[in-house]
SEGU-847240 format. One record per residue (C-alpha): residue number from 1; chain; z, y, x. Coordinates in steps of 0.1 Angstrom, whole numbers. Layout:
N
NODE  baro  nuro      w      v      u
NODE   NUM     A      Z      Y      X
...
//
This chain:
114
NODE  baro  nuro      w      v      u
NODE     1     A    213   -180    -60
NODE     2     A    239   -153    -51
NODE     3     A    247   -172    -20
NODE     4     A    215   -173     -4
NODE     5     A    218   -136     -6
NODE     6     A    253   -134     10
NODE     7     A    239   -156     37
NODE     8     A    214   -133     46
NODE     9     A    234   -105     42
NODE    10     A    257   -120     68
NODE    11     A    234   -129     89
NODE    12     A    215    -92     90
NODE    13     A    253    -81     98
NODE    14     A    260   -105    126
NODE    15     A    226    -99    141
NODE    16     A    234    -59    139
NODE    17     A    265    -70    160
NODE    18     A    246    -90    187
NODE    19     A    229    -62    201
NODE    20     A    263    -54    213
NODE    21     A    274    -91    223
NODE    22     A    260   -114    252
NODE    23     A    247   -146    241
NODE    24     A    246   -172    215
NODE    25     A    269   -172    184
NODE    26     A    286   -202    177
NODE    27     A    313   -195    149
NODE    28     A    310   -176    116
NODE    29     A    344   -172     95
NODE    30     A    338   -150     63
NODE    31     A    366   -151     38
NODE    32     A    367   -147     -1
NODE    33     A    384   -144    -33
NODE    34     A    383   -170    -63
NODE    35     A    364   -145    -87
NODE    36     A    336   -138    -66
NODE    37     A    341   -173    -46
NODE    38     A    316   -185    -28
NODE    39     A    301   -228    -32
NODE    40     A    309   -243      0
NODE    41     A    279   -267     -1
NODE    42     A    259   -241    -13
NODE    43     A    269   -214     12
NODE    44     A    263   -239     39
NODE    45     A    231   -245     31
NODE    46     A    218   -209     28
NODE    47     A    232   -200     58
NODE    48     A    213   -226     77
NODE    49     A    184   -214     59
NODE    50     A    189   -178     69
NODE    51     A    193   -183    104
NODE    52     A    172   -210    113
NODE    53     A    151   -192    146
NODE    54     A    179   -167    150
NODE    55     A    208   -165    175
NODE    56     A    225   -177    152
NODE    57     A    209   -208    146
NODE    58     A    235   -240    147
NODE    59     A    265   -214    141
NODE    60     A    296   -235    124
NODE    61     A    300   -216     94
NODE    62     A    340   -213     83
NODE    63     A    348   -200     49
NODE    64     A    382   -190     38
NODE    65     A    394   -192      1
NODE    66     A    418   -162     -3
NODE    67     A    441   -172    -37
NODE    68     A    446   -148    -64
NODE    69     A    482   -137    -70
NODE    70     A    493   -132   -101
NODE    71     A    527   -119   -115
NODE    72     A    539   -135   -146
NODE    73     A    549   -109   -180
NODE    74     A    576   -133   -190
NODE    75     A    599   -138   -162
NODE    76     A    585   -112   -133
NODE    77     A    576   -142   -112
NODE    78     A    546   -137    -83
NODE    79     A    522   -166    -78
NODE    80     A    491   -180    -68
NODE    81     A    469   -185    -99
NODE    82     A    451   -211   -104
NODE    83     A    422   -210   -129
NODE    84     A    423   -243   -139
NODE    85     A    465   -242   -144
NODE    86     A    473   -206   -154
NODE    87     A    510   -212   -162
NODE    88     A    536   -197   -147
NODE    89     A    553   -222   -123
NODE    90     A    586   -206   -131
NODE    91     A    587   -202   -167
NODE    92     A    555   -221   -176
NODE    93     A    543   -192   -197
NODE    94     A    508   -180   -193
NODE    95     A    507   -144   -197
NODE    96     A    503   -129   -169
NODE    97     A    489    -97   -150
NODE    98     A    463   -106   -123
NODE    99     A    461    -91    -88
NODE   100     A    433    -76    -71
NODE   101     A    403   -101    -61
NODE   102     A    396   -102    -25
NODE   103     A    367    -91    -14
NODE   104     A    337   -114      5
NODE   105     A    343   -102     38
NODE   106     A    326   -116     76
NODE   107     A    361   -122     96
NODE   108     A    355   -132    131
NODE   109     A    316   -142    151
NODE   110     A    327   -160    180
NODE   111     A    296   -157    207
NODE   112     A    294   -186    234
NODE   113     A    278   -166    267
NODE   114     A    246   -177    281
//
């Protein structure tokens, strides 16, 4: 479950960063691309998992879904691809050259002070 990793990735990261922060953490915002996207249902469930007797334990986990922009061969328009409607929006052709993926990254840890 490649989730359950990330969540304990994050969490191992965010607890590196507590040693630096007073009190509880109460907001987790990671953000990530639509290759390597992450399950929201999924995600929330390992990330209770991970930090269940942990500072971070009850943390709302936020998760931002960064589009892929693509740039269509045909007519030179930019868009947000969608993998389930690859067609230019423009033109309607489908050929197109995709951007760069963005990358599962921990945004923000909000800490709530004890």
């Amino acid at each position: 479950m490649h989730e359950s990793a990330v969540a304990h990735d994050i969490v191992n990261s965010i607890l590196a960063e507590a040693k630096n922060q007073p009190g509880k953490v109460t907001r987790v915002l990671v953000s990530c691309g639509q290759i390597n996207a992450l399950n929201d249902e999924v995600m929330q469930f390992a990330f209770e998992a991970a930090t269940a007797d942990t500072i971070c334990q009850g943390a709302k986990l936020e998760i931002k879904h960064i589009p892929l922009k693509a740039t269509c061969k045909n007519c030179s328009g930019e868009f947000e691809f969608d993998l389930y409607n690859p067609n230019c929006p423009k033109c309607g052709k489908s050929d197109c050259t995709l951007g760069e993926d963005a990358p599962l990254l921990l945004e923000e840890i909000e800490f709530e002070e004890d």
